[in-house]
MARKE-333154 format. One record per atom (N, C-alpha, C): y, z, x; residue in one letter. Coordinates in steps of 0.2 Angstrom, whole numbers, plus 5000, padded with zeros to 4 digits. Each point is the difference from the previous one (the first is absolute). Last residue first. Layout:
YZXa...
END
This chain:
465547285105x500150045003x500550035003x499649914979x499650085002x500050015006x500949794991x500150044998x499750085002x499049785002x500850025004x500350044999x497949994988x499950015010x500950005001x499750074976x499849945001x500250025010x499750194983x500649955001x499449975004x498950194991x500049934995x500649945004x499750245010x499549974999x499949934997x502350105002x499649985007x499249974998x501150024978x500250045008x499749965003x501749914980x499250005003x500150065006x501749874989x499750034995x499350034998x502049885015x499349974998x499750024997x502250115005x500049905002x499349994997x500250234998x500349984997x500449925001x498350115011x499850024992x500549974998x500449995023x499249974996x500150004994x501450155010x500249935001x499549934995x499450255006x500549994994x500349934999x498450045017x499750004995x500449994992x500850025022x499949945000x499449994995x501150215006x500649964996x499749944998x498650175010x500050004990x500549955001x499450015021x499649974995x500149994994x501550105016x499949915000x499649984996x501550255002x499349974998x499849915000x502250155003x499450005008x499249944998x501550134982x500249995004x499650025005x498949954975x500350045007x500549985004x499949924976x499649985006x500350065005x499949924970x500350035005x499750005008x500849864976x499550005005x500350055006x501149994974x500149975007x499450005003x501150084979x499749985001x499849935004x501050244996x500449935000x499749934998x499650275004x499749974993x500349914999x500350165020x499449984999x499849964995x502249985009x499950074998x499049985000x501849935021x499949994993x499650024997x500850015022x500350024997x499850004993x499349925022x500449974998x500450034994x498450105013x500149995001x501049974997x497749974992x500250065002x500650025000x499149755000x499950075002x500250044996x499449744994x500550065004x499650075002x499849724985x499550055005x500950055004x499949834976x500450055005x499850035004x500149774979x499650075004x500250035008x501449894979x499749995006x499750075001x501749964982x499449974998x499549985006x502450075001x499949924999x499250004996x500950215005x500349974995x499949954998x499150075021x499650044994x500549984992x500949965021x499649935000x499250034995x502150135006x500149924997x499449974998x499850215010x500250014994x500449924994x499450015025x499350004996x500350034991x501749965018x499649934999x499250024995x501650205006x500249964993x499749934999x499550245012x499549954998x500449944998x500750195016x500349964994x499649944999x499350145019x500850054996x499949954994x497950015018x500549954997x500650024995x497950035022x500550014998x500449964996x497949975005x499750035004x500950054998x499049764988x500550055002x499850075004x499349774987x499350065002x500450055007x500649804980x500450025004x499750085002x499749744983x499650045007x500550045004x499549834977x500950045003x499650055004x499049744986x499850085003x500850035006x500149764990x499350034996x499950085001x502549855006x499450035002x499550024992x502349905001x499649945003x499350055003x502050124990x499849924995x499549965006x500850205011x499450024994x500049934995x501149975019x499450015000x499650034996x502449984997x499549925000x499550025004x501150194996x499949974993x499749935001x500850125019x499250034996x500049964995x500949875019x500550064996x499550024996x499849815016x500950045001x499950054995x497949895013x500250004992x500750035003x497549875012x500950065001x500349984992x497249965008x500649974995x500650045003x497749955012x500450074999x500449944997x497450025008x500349954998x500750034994x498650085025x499950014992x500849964998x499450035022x499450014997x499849984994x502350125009x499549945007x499250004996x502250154994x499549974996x499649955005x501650115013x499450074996x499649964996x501949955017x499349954998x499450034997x502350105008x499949934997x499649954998x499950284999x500149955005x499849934997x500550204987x500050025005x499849965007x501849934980x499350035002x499850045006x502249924981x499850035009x499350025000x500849824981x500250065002x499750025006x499749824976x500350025007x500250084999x498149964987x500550015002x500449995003x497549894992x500450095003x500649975001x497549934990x500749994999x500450075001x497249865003x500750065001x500749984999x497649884993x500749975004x500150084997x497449925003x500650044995x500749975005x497350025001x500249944997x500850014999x498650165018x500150004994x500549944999x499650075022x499549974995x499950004994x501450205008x499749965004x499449944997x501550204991x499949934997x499849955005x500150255005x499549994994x499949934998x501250055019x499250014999x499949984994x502450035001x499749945005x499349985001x501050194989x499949954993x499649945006x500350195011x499650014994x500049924997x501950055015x499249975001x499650014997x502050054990x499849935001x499349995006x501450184989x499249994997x500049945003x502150125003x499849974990x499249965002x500850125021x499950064995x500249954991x500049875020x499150045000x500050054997x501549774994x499950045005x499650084999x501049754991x499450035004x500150035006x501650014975x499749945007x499450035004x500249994973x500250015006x500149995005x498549954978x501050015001x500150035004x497949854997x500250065004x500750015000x498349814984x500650055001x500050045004x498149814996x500250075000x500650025001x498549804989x500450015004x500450064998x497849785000x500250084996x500750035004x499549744994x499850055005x500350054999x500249804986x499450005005x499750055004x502349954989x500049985006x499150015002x502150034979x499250005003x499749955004x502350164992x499749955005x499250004997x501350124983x499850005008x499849965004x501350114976x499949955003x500150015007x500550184985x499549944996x499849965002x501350255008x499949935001x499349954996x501650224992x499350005002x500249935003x502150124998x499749974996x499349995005x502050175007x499749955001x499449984996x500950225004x500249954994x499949944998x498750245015x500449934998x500349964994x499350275001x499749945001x500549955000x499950265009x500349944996x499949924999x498650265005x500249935004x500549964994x499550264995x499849934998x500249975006x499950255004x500349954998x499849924999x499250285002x499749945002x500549954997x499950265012x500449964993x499849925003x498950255010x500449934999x500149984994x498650195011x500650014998x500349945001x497850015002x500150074996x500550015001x499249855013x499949984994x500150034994x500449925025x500350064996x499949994994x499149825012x500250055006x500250084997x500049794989x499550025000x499750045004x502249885000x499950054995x499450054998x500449815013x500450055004x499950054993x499049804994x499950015006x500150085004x501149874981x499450064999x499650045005x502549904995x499649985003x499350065000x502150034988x499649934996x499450015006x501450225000x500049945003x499749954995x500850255008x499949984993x500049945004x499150275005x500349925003x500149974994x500650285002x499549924998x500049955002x500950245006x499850024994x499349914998x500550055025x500349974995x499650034995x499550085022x500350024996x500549984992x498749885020x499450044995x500450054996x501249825012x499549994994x499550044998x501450065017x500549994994x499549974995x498950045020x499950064998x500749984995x499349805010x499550064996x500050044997x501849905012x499849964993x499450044998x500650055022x500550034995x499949974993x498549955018x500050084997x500350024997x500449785009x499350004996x499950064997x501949995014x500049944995x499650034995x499650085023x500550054995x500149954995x498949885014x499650044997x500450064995x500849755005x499750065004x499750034996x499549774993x500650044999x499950095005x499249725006x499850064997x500550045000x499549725005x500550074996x499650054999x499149775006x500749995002x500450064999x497749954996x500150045005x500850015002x498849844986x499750054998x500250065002x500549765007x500850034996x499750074997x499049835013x500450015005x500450044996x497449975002x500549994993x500750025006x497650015008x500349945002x500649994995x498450174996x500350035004x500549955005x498550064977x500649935002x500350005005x498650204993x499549904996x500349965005x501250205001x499350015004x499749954997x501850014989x500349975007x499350015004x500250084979x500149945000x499749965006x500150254997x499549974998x500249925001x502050105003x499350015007x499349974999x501649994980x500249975007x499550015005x499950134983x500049944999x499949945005x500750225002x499350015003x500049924996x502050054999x499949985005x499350015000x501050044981x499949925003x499849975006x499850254989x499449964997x500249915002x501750185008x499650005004x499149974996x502149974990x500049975008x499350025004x500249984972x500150045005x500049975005x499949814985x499550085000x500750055004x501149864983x499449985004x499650045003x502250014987x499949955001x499449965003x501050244985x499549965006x499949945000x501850204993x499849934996x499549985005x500450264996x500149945004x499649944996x501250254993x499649974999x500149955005x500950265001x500049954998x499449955000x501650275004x499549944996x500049925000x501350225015x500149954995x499249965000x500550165017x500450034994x500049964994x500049865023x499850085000x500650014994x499849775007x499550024993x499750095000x501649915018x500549964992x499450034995x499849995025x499950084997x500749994992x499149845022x500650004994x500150094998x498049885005x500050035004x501050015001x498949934979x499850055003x500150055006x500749764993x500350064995x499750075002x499149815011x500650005004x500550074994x497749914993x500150065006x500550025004x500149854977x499950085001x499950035007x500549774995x500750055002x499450085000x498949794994x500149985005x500650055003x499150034977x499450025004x500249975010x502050064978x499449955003x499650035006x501150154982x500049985004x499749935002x500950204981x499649934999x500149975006x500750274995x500249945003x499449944999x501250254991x499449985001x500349905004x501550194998x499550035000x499549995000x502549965001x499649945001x499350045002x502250124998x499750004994x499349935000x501550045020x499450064999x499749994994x500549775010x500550064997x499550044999x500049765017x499750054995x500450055000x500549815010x500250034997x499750044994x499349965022x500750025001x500750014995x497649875001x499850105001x500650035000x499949765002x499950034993x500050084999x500249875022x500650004996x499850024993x498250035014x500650025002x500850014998x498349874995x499550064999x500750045001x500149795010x500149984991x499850114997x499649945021x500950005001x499849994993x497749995005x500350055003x500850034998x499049794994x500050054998x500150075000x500049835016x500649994995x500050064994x498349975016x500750045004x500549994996x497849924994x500050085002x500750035004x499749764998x500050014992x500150095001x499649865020x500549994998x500350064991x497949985010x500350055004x500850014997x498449844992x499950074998x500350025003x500249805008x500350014992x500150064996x499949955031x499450004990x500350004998x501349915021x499950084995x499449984994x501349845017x499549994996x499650054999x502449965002x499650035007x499249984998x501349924986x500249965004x499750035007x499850114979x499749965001x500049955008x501350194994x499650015002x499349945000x502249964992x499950025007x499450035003x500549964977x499949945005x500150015007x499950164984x499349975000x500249945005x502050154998x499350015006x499449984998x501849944986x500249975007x499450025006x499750074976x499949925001x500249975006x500450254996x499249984999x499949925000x502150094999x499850035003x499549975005x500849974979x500449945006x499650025005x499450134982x499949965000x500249955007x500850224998x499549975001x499749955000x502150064990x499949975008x499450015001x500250044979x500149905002x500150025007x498650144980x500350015007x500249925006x500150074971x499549975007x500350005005x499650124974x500450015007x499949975004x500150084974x499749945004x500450005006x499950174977x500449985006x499349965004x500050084971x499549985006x500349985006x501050034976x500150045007x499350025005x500149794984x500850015005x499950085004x497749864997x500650064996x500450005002x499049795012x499850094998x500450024994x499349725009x500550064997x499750065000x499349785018x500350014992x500450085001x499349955023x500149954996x499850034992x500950105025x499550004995x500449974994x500649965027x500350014993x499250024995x499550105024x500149904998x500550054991x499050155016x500449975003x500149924999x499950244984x499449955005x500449965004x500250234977x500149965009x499549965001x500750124977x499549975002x500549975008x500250224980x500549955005x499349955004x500450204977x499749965005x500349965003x500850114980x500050035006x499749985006x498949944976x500750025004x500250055003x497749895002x500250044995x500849995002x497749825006x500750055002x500350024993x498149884999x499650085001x500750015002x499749804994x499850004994x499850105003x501049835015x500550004994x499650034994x498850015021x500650034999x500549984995x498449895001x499450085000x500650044999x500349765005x499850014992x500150065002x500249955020x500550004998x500049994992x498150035012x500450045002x500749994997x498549834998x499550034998x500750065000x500449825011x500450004992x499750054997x500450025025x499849974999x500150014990x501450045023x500150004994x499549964996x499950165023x499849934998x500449984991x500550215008x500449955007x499649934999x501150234988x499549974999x500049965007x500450254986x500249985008x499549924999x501150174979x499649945004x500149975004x500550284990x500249925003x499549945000x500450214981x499649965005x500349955006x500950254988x500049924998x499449985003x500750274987x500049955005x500149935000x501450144985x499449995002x499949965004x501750194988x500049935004x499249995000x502250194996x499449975000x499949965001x501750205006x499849925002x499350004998x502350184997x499149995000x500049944999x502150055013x499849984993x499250005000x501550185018x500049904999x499650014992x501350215017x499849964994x499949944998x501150135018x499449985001x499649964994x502050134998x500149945000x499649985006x500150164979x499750015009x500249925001x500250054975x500950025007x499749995005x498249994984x500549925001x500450025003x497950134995x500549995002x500549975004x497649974989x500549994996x500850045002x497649935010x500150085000x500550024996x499049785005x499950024995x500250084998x500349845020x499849984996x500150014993x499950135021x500749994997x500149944994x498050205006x500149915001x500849964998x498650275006x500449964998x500049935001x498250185005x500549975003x500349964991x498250235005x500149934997x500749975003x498650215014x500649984992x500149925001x499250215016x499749954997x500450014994x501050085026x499650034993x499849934995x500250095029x500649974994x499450024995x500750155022x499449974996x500249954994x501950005023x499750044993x499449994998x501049865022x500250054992x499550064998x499149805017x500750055000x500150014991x498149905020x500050034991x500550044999x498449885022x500850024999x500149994990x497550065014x500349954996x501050024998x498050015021x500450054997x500449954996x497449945012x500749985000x500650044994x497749955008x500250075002x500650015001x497649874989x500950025000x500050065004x497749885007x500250054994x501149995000x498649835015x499850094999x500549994994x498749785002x500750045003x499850074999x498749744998x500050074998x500550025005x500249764999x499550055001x500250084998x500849764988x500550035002x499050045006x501749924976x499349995003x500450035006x500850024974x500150005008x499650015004x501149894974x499450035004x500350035008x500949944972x500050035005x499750035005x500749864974x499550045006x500150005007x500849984971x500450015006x499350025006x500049874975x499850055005x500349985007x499849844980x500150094997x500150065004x499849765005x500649994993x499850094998x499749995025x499949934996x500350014991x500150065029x500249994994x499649964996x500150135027x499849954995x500150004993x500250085029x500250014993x499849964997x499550105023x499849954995x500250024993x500050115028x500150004993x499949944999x499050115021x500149944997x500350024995x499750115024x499850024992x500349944999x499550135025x500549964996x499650014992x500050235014x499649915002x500449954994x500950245000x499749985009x499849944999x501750044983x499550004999x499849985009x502250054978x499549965007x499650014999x502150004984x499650035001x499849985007x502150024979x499749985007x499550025002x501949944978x499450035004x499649975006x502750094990x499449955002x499450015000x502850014995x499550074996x499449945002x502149925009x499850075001x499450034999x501149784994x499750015004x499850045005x499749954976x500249955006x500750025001x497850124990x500749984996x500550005008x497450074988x500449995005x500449984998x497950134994x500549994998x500449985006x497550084995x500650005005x500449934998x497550154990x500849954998x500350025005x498150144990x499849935005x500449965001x499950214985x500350025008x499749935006x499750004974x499550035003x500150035007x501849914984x499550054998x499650025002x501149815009x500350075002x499850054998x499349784995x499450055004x500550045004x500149954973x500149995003x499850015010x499750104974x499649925005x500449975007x501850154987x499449994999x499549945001x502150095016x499949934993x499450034998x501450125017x499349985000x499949974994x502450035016x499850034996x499249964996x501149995021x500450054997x499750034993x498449865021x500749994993x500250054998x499250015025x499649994996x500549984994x499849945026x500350034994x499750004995x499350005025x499849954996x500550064994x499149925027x500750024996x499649984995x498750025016x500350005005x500950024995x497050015000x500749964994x500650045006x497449905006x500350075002x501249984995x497149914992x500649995006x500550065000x497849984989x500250055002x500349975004x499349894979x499749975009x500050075004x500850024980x499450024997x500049975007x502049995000x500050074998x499250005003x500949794998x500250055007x499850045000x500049884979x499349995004x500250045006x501650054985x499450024998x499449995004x502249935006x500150055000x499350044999x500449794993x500150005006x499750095004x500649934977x499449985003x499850015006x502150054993x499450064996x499549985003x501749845004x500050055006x499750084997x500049804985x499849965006x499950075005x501150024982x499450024999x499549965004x502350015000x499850085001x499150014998x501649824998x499750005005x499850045001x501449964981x499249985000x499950005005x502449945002x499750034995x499249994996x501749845013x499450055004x499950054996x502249974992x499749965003x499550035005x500450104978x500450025007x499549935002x500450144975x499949945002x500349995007x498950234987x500749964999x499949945005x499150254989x499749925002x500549964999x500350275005x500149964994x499649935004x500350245009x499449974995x500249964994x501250005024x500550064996x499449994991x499449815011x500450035002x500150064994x498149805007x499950054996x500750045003x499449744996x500350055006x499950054999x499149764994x500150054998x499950045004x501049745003x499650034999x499950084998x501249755006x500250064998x499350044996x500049825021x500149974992x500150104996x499649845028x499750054995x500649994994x500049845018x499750004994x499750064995x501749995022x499049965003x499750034992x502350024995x500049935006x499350005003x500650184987x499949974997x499949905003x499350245009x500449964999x500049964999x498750205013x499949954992x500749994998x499250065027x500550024993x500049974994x498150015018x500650015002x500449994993x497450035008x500549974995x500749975000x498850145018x499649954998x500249944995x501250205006x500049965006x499549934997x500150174984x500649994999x500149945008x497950144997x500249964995x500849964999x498550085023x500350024994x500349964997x498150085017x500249934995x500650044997x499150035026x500450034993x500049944997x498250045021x500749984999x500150014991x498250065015x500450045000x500749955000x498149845000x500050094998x500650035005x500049764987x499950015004x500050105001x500149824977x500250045004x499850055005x500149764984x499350045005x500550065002x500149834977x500350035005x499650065005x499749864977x499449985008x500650025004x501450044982x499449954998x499750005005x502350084998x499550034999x499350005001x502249884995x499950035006x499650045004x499849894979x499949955004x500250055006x500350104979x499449995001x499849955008x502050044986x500050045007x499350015003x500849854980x500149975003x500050065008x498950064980x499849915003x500649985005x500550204990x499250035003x499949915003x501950004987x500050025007x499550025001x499849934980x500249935005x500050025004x499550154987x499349985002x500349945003x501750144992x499650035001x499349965006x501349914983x500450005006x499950035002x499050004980x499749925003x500650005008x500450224987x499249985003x499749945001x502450014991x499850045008x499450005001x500749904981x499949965005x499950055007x499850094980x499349955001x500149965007x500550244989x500349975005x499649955001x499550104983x500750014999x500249965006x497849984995x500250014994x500749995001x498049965013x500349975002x500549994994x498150165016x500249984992x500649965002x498550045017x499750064994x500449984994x499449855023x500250004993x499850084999x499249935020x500749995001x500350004995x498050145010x500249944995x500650024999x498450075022x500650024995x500349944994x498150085025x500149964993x500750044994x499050035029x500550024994x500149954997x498350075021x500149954995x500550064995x498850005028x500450024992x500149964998x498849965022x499950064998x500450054992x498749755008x500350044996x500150095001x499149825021x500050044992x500550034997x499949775015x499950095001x499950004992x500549765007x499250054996x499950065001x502149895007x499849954993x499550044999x501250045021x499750064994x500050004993x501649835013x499450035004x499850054992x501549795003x499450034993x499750045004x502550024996x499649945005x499450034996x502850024995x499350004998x499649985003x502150175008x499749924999x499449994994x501950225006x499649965002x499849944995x502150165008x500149964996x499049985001x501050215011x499949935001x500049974995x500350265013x500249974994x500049915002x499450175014x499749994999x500049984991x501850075016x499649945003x499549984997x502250134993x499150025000x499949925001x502550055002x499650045006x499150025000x501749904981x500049975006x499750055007x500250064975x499249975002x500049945009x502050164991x499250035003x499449975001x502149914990x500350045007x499350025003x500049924978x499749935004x500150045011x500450144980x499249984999x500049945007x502150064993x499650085004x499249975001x501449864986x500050015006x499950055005x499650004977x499649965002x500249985007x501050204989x499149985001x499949975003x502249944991x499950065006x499450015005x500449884979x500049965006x500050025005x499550144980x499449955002x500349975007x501850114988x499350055005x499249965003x502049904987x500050015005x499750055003x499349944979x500049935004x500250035007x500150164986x499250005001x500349945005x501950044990x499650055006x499649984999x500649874985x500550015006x499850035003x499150034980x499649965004x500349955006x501250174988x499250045002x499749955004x501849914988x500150075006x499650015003x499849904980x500049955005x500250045008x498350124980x500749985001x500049945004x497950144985x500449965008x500649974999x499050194985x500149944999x500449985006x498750224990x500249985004x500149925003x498850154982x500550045005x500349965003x498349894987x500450024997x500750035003x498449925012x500449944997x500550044997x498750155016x499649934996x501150004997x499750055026x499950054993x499849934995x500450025029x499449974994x500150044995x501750035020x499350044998x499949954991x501249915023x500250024994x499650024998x500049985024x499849944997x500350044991x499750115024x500849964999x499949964994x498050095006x500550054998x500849975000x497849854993x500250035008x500550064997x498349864988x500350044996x500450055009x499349734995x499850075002x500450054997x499749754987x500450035007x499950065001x498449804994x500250054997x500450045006x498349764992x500550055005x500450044996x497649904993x500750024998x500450025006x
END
């Protein structure tokens, strides 16, 4: 809670009853404030060791020398929206703050480091403690950022160099315990240092303000704390809200309300877009960067972000044209898509439905500090694709596309650590779900509409389906070995392999489209190493087709499919058997077995 000092020019704090703010009153204070506040900037130009710092990653693994935990909720009765405006500005002053290293013997000060909450760098009206009343002030709620602060410096033993305390001590409050420094732009500050450098870290989540400072051991405080006024006194505050003196022309209307969800979406799969028309509440808003297709509730707002889009279409072809992975391509769009959604997140937007491809760009955003939320999984974690991938690539180390992409490392730690704080994953694919098994929402696959196929070539010869193209993360060398010498016509895809002459050996049909390889196949073979959207197997299980897969590919256990390791040649070409000839190895006939 920011809160204005109880300075001796400043007007002596009485309760509500005695004494009711005038516009006069707050005529002086504003121009004794702008007074202050140039006298403040007069003096700060002669301290050299005043500096704006960085974020870098030195003193990632010092130690913890302090920690201040603070819950960002105690009640959200009379001032609802101040308190969700409260916790936008900790989220939005949180960044200047965050993996910030401060060099020794130079000064953090809080007001050089932030610089002026305004409503133009996105702070939002918040709770101000004035003359003991609560009352609505842009940046309002920072004062619990600058308690924190103030607390881990104290228990480090940095040397406090300024620090005000509040006018007046709130019950529970941590003016209550003398651990609060109060600030108020741009005079009233807190400042500290320290002989060796030191790390802050802030962090948030839907209940907790936290606060750390690493760093090597320091001597002891020795620093004289600046504490002007008077001793002040413990008393409940006013809330202009509900204090029922309507003449203070500080007065606004008790505001109830409740919170919303947003949906941040970016694959629009049909699974995700059921979930949402049958779990968004009113008040809700759904984002993504394509039109979303059918109906919500009228007061369900839909948002699509159209310049991205454009955006995103002109740089897939361009970066094609460089010949940029796909994946790399895909992780920068999202990135901008993440970005323009996060922008119109509203304080009251307190829990969030996110796609599994925006979360670590939402993360490292600092969009999911202070707020709750669920992710849509579209497939494994990045960092369970890429050991996929690696695993792959050591079998297949001649694949030209197993290795075409890794996500940096900051990427991969940022999805981790948003995924391990999600209340849940919600996905159809099972695969990715079986990862967190003790907090997920299992969503049906949406079956096909497409009619069972009745009629099939019969041609004599057994024949397999590979709905994809050949390439070494959808199993294709696997499936390559397994069908070796085996009586059979493959049926694949046109589409980008991994080399022109991959089926060389084996007797290969090309098909335009899954549905006409699922009408002309006996068996649907897709031993994926990575697969998002099972939908060629969830066809060709509606057709009435047996179905060898992975894991992997997403599908539930109880499907009733053939399951096969990724990697594994034996069990796939044992699953292939069983189901073309209806034999093992030991009983198939010589051409066959070998």
């Amino acid at each position: 809670m920011s809160a204005t000092p109880n300075l001796p020019d400043h007007p002596k704090a009485l309760p509500q009853e005695a004494r009711v703010p005038t516009r006069f009153s707050a005529l002086q204070f504003a121009f004794k404030a702008f007074v202050l506040r140039w006298l403040r900037r007069l003096r700060d130009l002669s301290d050299a060791s005043l500096q704006r710092h960085h974020q870098v990653d030195a003193l990632v693994d010092a130690p913890i020398l302090a920690e201040s935990v603070t819950p960002l909720l105690r009640t959200l009765d009379d001032d609802f929206d101040l308190t969700l405006g409260k916790i936008h500005n900790l989220r939005v002053a949180r960044k200047a703050f965050h993996n910030v290293v401060v060099p020794a013997q130079s000064t953090l000060s809080f007001w050089r480091q932030l610089g002026r909450p305004s409503g133009m760098r996105g702070f939002t009206a918040g709770r101000e403690l004035r003359e003991g009343c609560v009352i609505p002030s842009t940046g309002g709620g920072l004062c619990q950022l600058s308690n924190a602060l103030y607390d881990a410096a104290l228990v480090a033993g940095l040397e406090i160099l300024e620090r005000h305390r509040h006018s007046i001590a709130l019950p529970g409050s941590a003016a209550a315990t003398d651990r609060d420094a109060t600030v108020f732009w741009n005079y009233v500050d807190l400042r500290f240092r320290s002989d060796s450098p030191f790390r802050i870290e802030v962090e948030m989540d839907a209940q907790t303000l936290r606060v750390r400072i690493r760093g090597e051991r320091v001597a002891a405080n020795t620093g004289a704390e600046n504490v002007p006024g008077a001793a002040r006194t413990t008393q409940s505050s006013h809330q202009c809200s509900s204090c029922g003196v309507i003449e203070c022309f500080r007065n606004y209307p008790q505001l109830k309300g409740s919170t919303h969800t947003a949906w941040l979406l970016d694959d629009l799969w049909p699974e995700f877009l059921q979930h949402a028309r049958t779990a968004a509440e009113p008040g809700d808003w759904i984002g993504s960067s394509r039109k979303i297709p059918g109906k919500f509730g009228a007061d369900i707002a839909t948002h699509v972000a159209r310049i991205y889009r454009w955006r995103a279409a002109l740089h897939l072809r361009w970066q094609r044209l460089r010949g940029i992975p796909l994946a790399h391509t895909r992780t920068q769009n999202a990135r901008h898509l993440a970005k323009s959604l996060a922008r119109r997140l509203r304080p009251r937007d307190t829990h969030l439905i996110v796609a599994q491809s925006l979360l670590p760009y939402l993360h490292e955003s600092g969009a999911l500090a202070g707020r709750s939320y669920d992710v849509l999984m579209t497939s494994f974690p990045i960092s369970t694709l890429q050991s996929q991938l690696d695993q792959a690539r050591s079998k297949h180390p001649q694949s030209t596309t197993l290795g075409d992409f890794r996500a940096p490392r900051w990427l991969v730690e940022a999805e981790d650590l948003a995924l391990s704080r999600a209340l849940s994953w919600i996905s159809p694919h099972q695969g990715a779900l079986e990862l967190a098994p003790a907090r997920v929402l299992s969503l049906p696959w949406r079956k096909p509409t497409a009619a069972p196929s009745s009629l099939r070539p019969n041609t004599g010869t057994s024949r397999v389906f590979f709905p994809a193209s050949a390439l070494g993360r959808k199993g294709a060398y696997e499936l390559r070995e397994a069908i070796q010498g085996m009586p059979l016509t493959l049926i694949v895809l046109h589409g980008a392999d991994d080399a022109a002459d991959f089926w060389t050996g084996i007797n290969v049909q090309s098909v335009n489209s899954i549905r006409e390889g699922i009408d002309q196949a006996d068996v649907v073979v897709l031993p994926a190493w990575i697969e998002h959207q099972p939908r060629a197997l969830l066809e060709a299980l509606q057709a009435g087709l047996p179905v060898v897969a992975t894991m992997a590919c997403g599908l539930g256990r109880d499907g009733g499919w053939s399951e096969v390791v990724p990697g594994d040649v034996s069990g796939l070409r044992e699953a292939i058997r069983g189901h073309l000839f209806g034999c093992s190895r030991a009983s198939a006939p010589a051409e066959i077995a070998q």
